[in-house]
C-alpha positions in Angstrom: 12.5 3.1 -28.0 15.2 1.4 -26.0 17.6 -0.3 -28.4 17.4 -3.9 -27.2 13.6 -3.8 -25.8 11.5 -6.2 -27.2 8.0 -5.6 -27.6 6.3 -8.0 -25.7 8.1 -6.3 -22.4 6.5 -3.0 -23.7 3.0 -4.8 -24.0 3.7 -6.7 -20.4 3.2 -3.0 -18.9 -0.5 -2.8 -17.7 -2.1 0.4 -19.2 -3.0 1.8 -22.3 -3.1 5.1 -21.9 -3.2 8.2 -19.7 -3.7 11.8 -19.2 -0.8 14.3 -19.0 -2.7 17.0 -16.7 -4.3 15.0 -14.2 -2.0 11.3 -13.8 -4.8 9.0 -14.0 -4.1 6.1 -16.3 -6.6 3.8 -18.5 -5.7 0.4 -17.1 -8.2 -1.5 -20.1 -11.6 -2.6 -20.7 -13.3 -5.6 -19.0 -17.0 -6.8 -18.2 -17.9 -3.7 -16.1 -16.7 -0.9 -18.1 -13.2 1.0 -18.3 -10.7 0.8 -15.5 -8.7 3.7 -14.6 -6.1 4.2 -11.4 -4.7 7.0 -9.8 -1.7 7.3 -7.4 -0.7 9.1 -4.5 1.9 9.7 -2.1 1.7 10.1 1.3 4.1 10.4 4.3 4.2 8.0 7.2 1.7 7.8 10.4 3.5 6.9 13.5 1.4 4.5 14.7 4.2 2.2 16.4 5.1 5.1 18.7 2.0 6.2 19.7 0.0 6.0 23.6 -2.8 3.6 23.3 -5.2 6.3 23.3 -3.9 7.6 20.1 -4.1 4.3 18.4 -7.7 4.0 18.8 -8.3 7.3 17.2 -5.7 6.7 14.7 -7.3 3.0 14.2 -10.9 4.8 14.1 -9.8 7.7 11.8 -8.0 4.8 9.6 -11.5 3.2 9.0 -13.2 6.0 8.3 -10.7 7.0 6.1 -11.6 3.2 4.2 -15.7 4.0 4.6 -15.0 6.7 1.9 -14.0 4.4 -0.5 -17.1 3.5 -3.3 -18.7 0.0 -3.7 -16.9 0.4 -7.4 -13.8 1.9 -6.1 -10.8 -0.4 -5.1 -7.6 0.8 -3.6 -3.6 -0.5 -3.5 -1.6 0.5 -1.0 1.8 0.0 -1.4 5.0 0.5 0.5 8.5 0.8 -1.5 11.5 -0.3 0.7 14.6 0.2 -1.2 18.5 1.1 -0.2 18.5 4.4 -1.0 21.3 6.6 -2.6 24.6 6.9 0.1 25.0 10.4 -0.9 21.6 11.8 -0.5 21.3 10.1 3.0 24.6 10.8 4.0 23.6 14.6 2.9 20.4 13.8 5.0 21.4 12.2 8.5 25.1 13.5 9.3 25.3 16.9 10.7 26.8 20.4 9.3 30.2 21.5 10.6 30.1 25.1 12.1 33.8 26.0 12.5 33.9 25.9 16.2 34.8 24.2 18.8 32.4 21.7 18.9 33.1 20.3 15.4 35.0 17.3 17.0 32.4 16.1 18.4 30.3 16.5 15.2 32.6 14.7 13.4 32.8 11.6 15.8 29.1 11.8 15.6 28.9 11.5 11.6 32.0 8.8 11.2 29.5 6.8 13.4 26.4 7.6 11.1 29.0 7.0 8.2 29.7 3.5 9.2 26.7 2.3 10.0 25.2 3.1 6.7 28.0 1.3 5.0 27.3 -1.7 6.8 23.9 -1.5 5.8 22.2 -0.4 9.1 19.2 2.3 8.3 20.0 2.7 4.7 16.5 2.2 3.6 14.0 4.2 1.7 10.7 4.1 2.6 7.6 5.4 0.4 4.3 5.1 0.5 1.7 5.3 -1.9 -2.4 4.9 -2.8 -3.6 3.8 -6.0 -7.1 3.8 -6.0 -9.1 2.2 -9.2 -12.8 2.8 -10.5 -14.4 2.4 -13.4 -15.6 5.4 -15.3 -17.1 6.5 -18.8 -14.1 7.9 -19.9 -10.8 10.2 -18.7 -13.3 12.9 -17.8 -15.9 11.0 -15.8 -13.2 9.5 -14.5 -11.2 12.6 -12.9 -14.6 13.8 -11.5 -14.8 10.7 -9.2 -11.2 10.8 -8.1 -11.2 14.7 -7.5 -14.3 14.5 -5.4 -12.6 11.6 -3.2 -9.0 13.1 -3.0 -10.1 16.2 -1.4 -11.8 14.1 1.1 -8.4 11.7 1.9 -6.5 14.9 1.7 -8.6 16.0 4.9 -8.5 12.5 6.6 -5.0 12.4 6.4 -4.3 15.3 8.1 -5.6 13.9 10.9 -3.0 11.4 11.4 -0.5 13.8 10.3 0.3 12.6 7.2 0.4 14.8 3.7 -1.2 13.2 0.9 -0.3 14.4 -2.3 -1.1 13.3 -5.8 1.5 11.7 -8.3 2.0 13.4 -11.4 1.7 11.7 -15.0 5.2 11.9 -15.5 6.4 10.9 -11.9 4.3 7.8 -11.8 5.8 7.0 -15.0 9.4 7.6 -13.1 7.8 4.8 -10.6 7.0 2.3 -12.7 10.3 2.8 -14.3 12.3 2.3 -11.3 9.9 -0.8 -10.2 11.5 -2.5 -13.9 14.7 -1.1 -14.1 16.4 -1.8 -10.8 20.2 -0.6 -11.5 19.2 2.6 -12.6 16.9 3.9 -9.7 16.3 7.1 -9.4 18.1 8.3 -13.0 15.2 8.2 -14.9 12.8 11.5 -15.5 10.2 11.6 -18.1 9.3 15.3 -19.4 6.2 15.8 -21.7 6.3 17.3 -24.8 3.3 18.6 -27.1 4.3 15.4 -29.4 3.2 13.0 -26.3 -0.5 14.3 -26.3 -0.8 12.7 -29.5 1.2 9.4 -29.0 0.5 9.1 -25.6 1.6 5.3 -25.5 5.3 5.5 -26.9 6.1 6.7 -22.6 5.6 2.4 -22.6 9.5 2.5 -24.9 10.6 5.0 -22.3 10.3 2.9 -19.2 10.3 -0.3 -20.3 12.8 -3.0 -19.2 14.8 -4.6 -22.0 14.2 -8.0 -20.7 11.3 -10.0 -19.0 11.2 -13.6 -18.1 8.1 -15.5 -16.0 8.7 -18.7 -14.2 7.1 -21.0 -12.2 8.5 -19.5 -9.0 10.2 -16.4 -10.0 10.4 -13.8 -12.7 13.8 -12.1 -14.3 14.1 -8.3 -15.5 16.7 -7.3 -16.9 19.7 -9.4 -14.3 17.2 -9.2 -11.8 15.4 -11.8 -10.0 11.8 -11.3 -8.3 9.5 -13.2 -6.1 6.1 -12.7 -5.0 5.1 -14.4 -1.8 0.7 -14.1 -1.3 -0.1 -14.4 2.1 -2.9 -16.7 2.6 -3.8 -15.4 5.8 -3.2 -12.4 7.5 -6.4 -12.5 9.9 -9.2 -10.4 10.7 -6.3 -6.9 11.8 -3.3 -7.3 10.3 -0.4 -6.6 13.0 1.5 -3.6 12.3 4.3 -4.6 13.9 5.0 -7.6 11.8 5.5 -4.9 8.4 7.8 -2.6 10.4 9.8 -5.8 10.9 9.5 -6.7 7.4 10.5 -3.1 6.5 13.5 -3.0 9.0 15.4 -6.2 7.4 17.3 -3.9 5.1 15.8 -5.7 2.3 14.1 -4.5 -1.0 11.1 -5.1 -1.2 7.6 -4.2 -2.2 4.7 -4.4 0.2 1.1 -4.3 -1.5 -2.0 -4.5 0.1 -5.0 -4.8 -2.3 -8.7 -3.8 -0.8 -11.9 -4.1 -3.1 -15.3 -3.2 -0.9 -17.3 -6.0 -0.4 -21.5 -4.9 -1.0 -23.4 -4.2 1.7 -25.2 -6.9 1.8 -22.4 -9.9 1.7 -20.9 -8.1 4.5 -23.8 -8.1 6.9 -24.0 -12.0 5.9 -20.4 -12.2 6.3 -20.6 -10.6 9.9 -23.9 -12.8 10.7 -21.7 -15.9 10.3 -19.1 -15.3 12.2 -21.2 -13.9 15.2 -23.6 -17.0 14.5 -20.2 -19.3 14.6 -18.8 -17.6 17.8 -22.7 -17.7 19.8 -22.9 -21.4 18.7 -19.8 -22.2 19.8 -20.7 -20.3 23.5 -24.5 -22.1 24.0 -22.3 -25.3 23.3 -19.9 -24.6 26.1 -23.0 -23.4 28.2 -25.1 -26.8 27.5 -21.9 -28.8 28.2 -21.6 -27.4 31.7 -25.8 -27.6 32.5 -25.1 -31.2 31.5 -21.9 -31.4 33.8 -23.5 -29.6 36.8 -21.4 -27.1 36.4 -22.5 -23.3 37.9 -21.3 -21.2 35.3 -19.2 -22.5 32.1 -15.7 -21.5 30.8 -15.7 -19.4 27.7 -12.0 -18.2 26.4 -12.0 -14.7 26.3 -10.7 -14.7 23.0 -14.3 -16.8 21.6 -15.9 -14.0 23.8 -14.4 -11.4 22.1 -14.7 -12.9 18.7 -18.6 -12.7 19.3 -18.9 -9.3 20.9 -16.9 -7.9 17.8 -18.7 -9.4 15.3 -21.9 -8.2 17.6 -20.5 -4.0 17.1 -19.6 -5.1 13.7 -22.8 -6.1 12.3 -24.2 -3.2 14.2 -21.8 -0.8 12.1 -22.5 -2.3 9.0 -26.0 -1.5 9.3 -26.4 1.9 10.7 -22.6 3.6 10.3 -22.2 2.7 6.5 -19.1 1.0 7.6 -17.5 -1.5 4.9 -15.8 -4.9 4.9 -13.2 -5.5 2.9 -11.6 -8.4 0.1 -7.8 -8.0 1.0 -4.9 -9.3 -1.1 -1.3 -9.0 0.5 1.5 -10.0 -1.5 5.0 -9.5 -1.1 7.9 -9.0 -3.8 11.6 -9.7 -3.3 14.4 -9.2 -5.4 17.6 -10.0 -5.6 
């Protein structure tokens, strides 16, 4: 155990236990049954630079990608943006010398790479991850219901050319780690040892801050300060563009995205409503202009497409198995 950690920043750490072979953590107990979460990474989907074309079928791939998700299966996705380490993008975006005669040239091109990093222009490390969460008997019943779905998100994935891969025991440990001990990103790696299968929840001493403080507005670990910011509403798509310009402030942060399933049936109500809402809203206009002598009445395009949407929606719902979603998006920054 750390030297100056107190206990209650080891017991503020949300999960009791895990597995060293597969990575899937016991998050607790509650009404339903046993919650346990597992991680993976995956590489990014360049949506932004896509034709239009390709964004439908990423967009459709996406959702089908969601679809494979269980009623009893929630997911957090979660994008790390932090400045990563000068040397290792240095090593990563400046180009070898060869000897020759062309080396000038290299060199003019990496003192230009070189000084825009140090004045904090692309110095950002993006990664992405998955967490999905079910409930299960136990670790067993548990690793079943994950194995059977990564193999399928594996597949999906491909498709938008994007490797999934799952997190290991000890490198999610290494996340969590860096998530609560800021200054030393990166220096941290856990190892198993035979001792750990039995005392599986002293890995809590190893990466556990030595300070934690909660406020009204902001929490403090170690000299660090944090805020979460919940976005009340994000609407029905939520624009990609506005998190690549989150991402490309050249600020730390942590974007999360929470998605539990609604059932089927609250989503077909759901979808009824706001189809029910928007054709309401339409006969209204249409009355109005009858009453007015008018030929043909004004519907905004955007009301129009509001119903037609919610029209294929409820259509998917019923026949395609598609799902709707309860979405939490939060924001953290830290300072």
């Amino acid at each position: 155990m750390k030297k100056n950690t107190k206990q209650t920043t080891i017991n503020s750490i949300p999960y009791n236990n895990l597995d060293i072979d597969t990575g899937i953590f016991h998050l607790g107990k509650d009404k339903q049954g046993n919650r346990f979460s597992k991680t993976l990474k995956f590489t990014d989907i360049n949506y932004l630079i896509a034709r239009e074309d390709e964004r439908n079928d990423i967009y459709t791939r996406y959702s089908k990608t969601l679809n494979l998700l269980t009623d009893e299966m929630e997911a957090l996705l979660q994008i790390v943006n932090r400045k990563a380490d000068f040397k290792d993008i240095e090593e990563e975006v400046t180009v070898e010398l060869k000897g020759d005669e062309l080396d000038d040239i290299r060199n003019d091109y990496n003192k230009i790479i070189i000084d825009g990093l140090k004045e904090g222009k692309g110095n950002m490390k993006k990664e992405l991850y998955l967490t999905l969460i079910t409930y299960a008997k136990d670790f067993k019943e548990a690793n079943r219901q994950f194995d059977k779905i990564v193999k399928e998100l594996e597949s999906e994935f491909k498709t938008f050319g994007s490797n999934l891969k799952e997190v290991s025991a000890a490198e999610r440990l290494e996340l969590i780690h860096d998530e609560l001990n800021y200054d030393s990103v990166g220096d941290f790696k856990y190892e198993f040892t035979e001792k750990d299968r039995n005392r599986i929840k002293t890995s809590k001493a190893a990466i556990a801050p030595e300070y934690m403080k909660f406020d009204l507005n902001y929490y403090k670990i170690n000299e660090r300060y944090y805020r979460g910011i919940y976005l009340k509403s994000v609407g029905d798509v939520l624009d990609d563009e506005f998190i690549d310009d989150l991402l490309s402030t050249n600020t730390d942060m942590i974007i999360s995205l929470y998605m539990k399933p609604l059932e089927k049936t609250k989503s077909i109500e759901a979808a009824k409503r706001k189809r029910t809402d928007a054709s309401t809203e339409i006969m209204g206009r249409r009355r109005k202009a009858i009453k007015n002598k008018n030929l043909e009445a004004y519907i905004p395009e955007e009301l129009q497409e509001i119903f037609d949407e919610s029209t294929e929606l409820l259509e998917n719902l019923k026949t395609n198995g598609d799902k709707l979603f309860n979405t939490t998006f939060v924001i953290t920054l830290s300072a």
